[in-house]
MIDREN-630517 format. One record per residue (C-alpha): residue in one letter; x, y, z. Coordinates in pm, whole numbers, padded with zeros to 5 digits, always signed. Example, Ala and Ser with C-alpha at 12.3 -4.5 7.8 and 13.67 -1.06 7.14 Angstrom:
BEGIN
A+01230-00450+00780/S+01367-00106+00714/
//
This chain:
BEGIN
X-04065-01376-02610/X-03960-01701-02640/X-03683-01873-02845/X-03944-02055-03090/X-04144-01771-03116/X-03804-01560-03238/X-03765-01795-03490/X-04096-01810-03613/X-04035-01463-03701/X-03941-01329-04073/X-03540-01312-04066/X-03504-00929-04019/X-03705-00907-03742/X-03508-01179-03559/X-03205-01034-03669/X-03324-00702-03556/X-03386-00868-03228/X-03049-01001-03161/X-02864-00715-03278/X-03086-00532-02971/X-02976-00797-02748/X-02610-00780-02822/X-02629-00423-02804/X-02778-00369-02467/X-02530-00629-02373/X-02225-00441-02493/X-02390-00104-02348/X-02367-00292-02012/X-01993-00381-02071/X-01914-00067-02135/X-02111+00101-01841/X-01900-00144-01638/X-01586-00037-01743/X-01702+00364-01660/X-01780+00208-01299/X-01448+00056-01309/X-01255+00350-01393/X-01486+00596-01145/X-01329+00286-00846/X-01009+00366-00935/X-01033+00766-00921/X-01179+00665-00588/X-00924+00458-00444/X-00665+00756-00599/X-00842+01013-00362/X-00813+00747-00067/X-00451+00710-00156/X-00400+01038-00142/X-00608+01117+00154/X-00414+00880+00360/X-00066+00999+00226/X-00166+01351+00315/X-00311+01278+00708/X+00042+01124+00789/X+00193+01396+00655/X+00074+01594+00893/X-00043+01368+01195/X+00170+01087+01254/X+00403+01114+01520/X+00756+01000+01546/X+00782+00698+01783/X+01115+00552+01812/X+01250+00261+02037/X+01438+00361+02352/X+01807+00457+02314/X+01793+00473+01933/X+01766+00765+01688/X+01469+00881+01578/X+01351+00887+01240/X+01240+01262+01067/X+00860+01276+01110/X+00858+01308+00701/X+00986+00964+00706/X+00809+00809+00937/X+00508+00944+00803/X+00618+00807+00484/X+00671+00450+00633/X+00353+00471+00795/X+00141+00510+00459/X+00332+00310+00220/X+00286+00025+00485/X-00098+00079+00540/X-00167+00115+00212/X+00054-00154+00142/X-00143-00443+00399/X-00478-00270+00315/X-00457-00338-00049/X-00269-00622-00027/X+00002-00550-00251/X+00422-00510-00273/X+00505-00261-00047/X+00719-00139-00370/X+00361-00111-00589/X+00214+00082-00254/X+00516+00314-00287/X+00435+00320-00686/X+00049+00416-00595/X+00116+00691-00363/X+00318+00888-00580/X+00032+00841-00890/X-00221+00946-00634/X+00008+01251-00534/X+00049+01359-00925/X-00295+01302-01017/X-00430+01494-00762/X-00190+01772-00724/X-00063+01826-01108/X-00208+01602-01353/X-00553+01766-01318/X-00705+01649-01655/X-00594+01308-01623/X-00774+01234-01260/X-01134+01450-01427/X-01130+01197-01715/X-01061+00916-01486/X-01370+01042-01197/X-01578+01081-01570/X-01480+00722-01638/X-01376+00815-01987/X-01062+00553-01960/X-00903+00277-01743/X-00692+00357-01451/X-00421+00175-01661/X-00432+00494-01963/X-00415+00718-01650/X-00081+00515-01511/X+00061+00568-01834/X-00013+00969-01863/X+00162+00981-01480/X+00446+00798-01573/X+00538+00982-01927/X+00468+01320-01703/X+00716+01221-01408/X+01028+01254-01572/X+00891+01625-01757/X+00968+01952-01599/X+00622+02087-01398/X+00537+02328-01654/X+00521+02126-01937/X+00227+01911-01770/X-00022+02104-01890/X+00038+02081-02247/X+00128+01716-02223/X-00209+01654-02052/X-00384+01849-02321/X-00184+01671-02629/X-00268+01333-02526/X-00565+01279-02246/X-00832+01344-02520/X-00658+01041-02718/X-00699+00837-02425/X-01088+00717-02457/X-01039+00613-02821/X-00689+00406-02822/X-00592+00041-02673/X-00342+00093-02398/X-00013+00010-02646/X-00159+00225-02838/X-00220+00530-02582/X+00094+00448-02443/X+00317+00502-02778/X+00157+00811-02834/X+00219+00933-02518/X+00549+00837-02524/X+00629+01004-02831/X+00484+01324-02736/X+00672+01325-02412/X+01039+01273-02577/X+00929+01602-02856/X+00806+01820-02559/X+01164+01765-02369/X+01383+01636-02643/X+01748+01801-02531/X+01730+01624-02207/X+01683+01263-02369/X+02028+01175-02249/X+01999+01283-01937/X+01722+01081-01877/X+01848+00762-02017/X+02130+00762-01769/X+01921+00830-01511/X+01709+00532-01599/X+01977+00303-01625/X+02087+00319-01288/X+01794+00146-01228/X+01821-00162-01406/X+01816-00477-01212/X+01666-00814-01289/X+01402-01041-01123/X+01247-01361-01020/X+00896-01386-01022/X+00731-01796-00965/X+00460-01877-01165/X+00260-02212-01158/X+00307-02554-01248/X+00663-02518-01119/X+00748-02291-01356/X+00915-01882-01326/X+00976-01557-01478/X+01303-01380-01479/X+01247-01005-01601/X+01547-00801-01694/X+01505-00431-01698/X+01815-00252-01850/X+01822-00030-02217/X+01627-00069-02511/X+01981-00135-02694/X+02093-00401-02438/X+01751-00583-02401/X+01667-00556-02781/X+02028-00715-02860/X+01980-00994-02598/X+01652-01095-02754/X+01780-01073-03117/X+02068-01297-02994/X+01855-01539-02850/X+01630-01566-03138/X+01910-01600-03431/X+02055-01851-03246/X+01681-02050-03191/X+01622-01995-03554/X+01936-02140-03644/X+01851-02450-03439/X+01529-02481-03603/X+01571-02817-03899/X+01354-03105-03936/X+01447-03320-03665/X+01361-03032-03419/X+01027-03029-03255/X+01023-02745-03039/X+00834-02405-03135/X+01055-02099-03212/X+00899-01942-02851/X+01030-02197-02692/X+01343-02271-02847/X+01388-01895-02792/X+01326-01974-02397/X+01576-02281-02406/X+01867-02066-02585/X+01842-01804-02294/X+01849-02037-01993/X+02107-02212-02163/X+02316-01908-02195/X+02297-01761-01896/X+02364-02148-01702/X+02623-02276-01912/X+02779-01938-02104/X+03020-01692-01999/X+02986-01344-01861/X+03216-01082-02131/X+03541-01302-02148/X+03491-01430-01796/X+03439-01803-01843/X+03490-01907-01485/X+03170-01696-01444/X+02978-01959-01625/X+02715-01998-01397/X+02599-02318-01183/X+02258-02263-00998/X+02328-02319-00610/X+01975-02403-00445/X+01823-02497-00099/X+01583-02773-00119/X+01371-02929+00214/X+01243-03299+00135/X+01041-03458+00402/X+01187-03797+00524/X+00841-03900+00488/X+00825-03801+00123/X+01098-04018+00050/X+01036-04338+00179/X+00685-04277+00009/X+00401-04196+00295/X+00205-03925+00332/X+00208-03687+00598/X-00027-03654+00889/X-00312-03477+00671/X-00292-03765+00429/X-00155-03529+00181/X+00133-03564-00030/X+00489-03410+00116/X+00662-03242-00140/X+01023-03063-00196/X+01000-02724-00144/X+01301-02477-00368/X+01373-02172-00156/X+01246-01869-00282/X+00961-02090-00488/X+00784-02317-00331/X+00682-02668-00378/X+00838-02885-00664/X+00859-03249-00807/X+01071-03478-00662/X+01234-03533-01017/X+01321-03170-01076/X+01480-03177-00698/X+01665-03465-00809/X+01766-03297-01121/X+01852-02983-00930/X+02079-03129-00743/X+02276-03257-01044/X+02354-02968-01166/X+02405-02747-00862/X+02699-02637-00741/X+02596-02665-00384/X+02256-02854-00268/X+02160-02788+00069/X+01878-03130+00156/X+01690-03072+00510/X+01500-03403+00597/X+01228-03305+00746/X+01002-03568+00973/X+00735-03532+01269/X+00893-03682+01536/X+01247-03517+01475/X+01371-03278+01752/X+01485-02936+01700/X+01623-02659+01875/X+01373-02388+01960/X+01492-02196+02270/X+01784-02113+02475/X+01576-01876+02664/X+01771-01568+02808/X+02098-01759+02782/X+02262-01585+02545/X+02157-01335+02293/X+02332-01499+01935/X+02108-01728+01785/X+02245-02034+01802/X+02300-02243+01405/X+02014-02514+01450/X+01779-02274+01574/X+01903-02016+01329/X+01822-02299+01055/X+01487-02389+01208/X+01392-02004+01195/X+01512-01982+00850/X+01293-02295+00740/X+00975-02147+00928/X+00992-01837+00809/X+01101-01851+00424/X+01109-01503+00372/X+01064-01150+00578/X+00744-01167+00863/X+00625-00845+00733/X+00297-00940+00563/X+00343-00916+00188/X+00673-00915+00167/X+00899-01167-00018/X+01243-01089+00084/X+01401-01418+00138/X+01485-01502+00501/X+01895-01575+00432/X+01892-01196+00316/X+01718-01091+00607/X+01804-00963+01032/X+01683-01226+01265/X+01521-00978+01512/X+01450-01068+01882/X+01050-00942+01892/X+01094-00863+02226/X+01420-00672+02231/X+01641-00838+02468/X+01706-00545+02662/X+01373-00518+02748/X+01364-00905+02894/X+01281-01107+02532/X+01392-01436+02489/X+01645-01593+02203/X+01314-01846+02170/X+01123-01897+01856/X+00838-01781+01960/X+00985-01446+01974/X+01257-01460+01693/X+01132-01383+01322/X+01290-01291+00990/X+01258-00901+00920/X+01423-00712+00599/X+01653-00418+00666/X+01355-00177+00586/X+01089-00355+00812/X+01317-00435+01077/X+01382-00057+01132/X+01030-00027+01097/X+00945-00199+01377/X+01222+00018+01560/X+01076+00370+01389/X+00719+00364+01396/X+00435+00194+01640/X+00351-00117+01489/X+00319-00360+01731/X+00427-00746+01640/X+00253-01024+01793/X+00388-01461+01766/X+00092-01681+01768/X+00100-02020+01863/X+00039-02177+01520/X+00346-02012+01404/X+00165-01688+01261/X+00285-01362+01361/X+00037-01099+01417/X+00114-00701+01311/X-00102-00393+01405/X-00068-00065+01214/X-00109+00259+01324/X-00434+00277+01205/X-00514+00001+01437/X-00599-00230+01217/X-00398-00623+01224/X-00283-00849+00985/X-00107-01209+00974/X+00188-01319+00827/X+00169-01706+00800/X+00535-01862+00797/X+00655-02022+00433/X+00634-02360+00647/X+00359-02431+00929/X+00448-02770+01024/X+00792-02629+01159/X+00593-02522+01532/X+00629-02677+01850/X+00324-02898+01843/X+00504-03097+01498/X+00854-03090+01717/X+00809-03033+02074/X+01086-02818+02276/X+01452-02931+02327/X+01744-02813+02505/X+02040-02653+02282/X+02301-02843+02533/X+02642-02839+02403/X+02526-02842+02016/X+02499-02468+01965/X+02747-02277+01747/
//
């Protein structure tokens, strides 16, 4: 039926008609969200599947002349990193997944059923396995029966307050306890964000947290006048950068902090031409990525320490000293730590001044103190490499190639390409090593 011919209808009748039309759509929405949820109880049983076949098939393989891991943790390693590459995700949210998988398919019975039903998200079913972690085993029954029915007709917040509540009545005495067990693990963290922007999350007690905020706003509302054009969020936002640049830690003032950063600007960049691709060269902030050349500018200002590598195409740079010496000499070292930006192991951000510089080859075995077989690996993924039988691969656009036990490979590109041999070409280290 067509739209004039709707019209031309009396008015119920066309109303009658739309609400039909909104309703099969929102039928479909919801159907959608059922097929969503039956994914997820899926990829749980995958999870899980995987966890359990290393468990009990993967082998312990261990570099010569070094100790071997148990076959618990190697199995352990093996699945979190599989998952891990397969999903592409944090190794730490693999870690996260495994253990919900585990609990929802071993104890939390209910919750997985009304997940495979598609009777809520995956997210309501997170929340159920994390409330249930911290209570004793035989108390997951009744906490799965007090809440799970609950789950289909609440928003998440809402789900997830309930649940939360019902968890601290069912194990109330041990409420201490707990708390001090969760605040040995509060840390803090840096997460980028577009538009050269970032989030820094601090995880710590309600009390602490709570206090910090209220601080933050009194003070923003107390800046607030006529003259001031900024919104309360963001004056909010301004008042805790502020703070924790300029203030002082307890009665520490020579903790006031100054930011110390490590910004690359290409030669090219500055003088105002463009790079070989015709694009534009930018800064790059360790541990971001690509910024203004104002806020560089500005950076530098303020830091403490500013570390500037000028980068340019026809500049020569140390790449190999061959099987000269094992220690990695400072300008290759540098080089390296330019290329690579953070840990080779695909997915993971560790920044490459926290991490081993690890000979690919070992150089026992006949491996070169090159580039081409020098990367950045974190503690955990350098052993690894060591403990399991990956296998790691240097490509000659820079890109480092890994296969898993399950066979399958996957790249790790370095944080900056035009760092390779074909941008640089090879030099001798001569007398300028350190």
């Amino acid at each position: 039926m067509s739209i004039e011919n709707l019209l031309e209808m009396e008015e119920p009748s066309f109303v009658e008609q739309v609400d039909n039309v909104l309703g099969s759509l929102v039928d479909g929405l919801v159907a959608g969200e059922r097929i969503a949820a039956r994914a997820a109880a899926w990829k749980i049983e995958q999870v899980d599947a995987i966890r359990r076949f290393a468990e009990l098939n993967i082998p312990v393989a261990t570099s010569h002349g070094m100790r071997p891991w148990s076959q618990t943790a190697t199995a352990r390693r093996t699945a979190v990193s599989e998952v891990a590459a397969a999903l592409r995700i944090p190794e730490r949210s693999a870690e996260t997944l495994i253990e919900e998988a585990r609990m929802l398919m071993e104890r939390l019975l209910l919750t997985m059923a009304g997940l495979r039903s598609g009777d809520f998200s995956f997210r309501h079913a997170k929340a159920v396995v994390a409330h249930a972690a911290s209570l004793p085993e035989e108390l997951h029954a009744g906490f799965e029966a007090a809440v799970v029915p609950s789950a289909s007709r609440l928003t998440f917040s809402k789900f997830d307050q309930r649940a939360r509540t019902t968890r601290e009545r069912m194990d109330a005495s041990t409420i201490k306890e707990r708390h001090q067990k969760s605040l040995a693990d509060r840390e803090t963290s840096f997460e980028p964000a577009r538009d050269g922007m970032g989030w820094l999350h601090l995880y710590s007690s309600a009390a602490i947290t709570l206090a910090a905020f209220n601080r933050a706003d009194e003070i923003a509302r107390d800046l607030q006048g006529p003259n001031e054009d900024r919104t309360i969020t963001q004056l909010r936002a301004d008042v805790m950068a502020d703070l924790l640049l300029d203030g002082v830690v307890g009665d520490r003032p020579e903790f006031g902090i100054r930011p110390s950063v490590v910004v690359t600007v290409p030669a090219l960049a500055m003088l105002g031409h463009s790079s070989k691709t015709g694009e534009a060269d930018l800064p790059v902030l360790e541990g971001y990525g690509p910024i203004d050349i104002e806020t560089a500018t500005r950076l530098a200002g303020a830091a403490k320490s500013w570390l500037r590598v000028l980068t340019h195409p026809e500049t020569g740079a140390t790449l190999s000293v061959g099987r000269d010496r094992y220690k990695v000499p400072a300008p290759l070292r540098a080089f390296l730590q330019r290329r690579d930006g953070t840990c080779r192991k695909p997915g993971c951000n560790r920044p490459a001044i926290r991490c081993d510089l690890d000979h690919t080859q070992e150089w026992q075995h006949g491996g070169q103190t090159a580039h081409d077989n020098l990367a950045h690996l974190c503690q955990m993924h350098h052993d690894e490499k060591h403990h399991t039988s990956v296998t790691i691969k240097h490509l000659p656009n820079g890109d480092i190639e890994w296969t898993l036990a399950s066979g399958r490979t996957y790249i790790s590109e370095p944080a900056n390409r035009f760092l390779t041999v074909h941008d640089f070409g090879a030099h001798d280290l001569g007398d300028t090593a350190a």
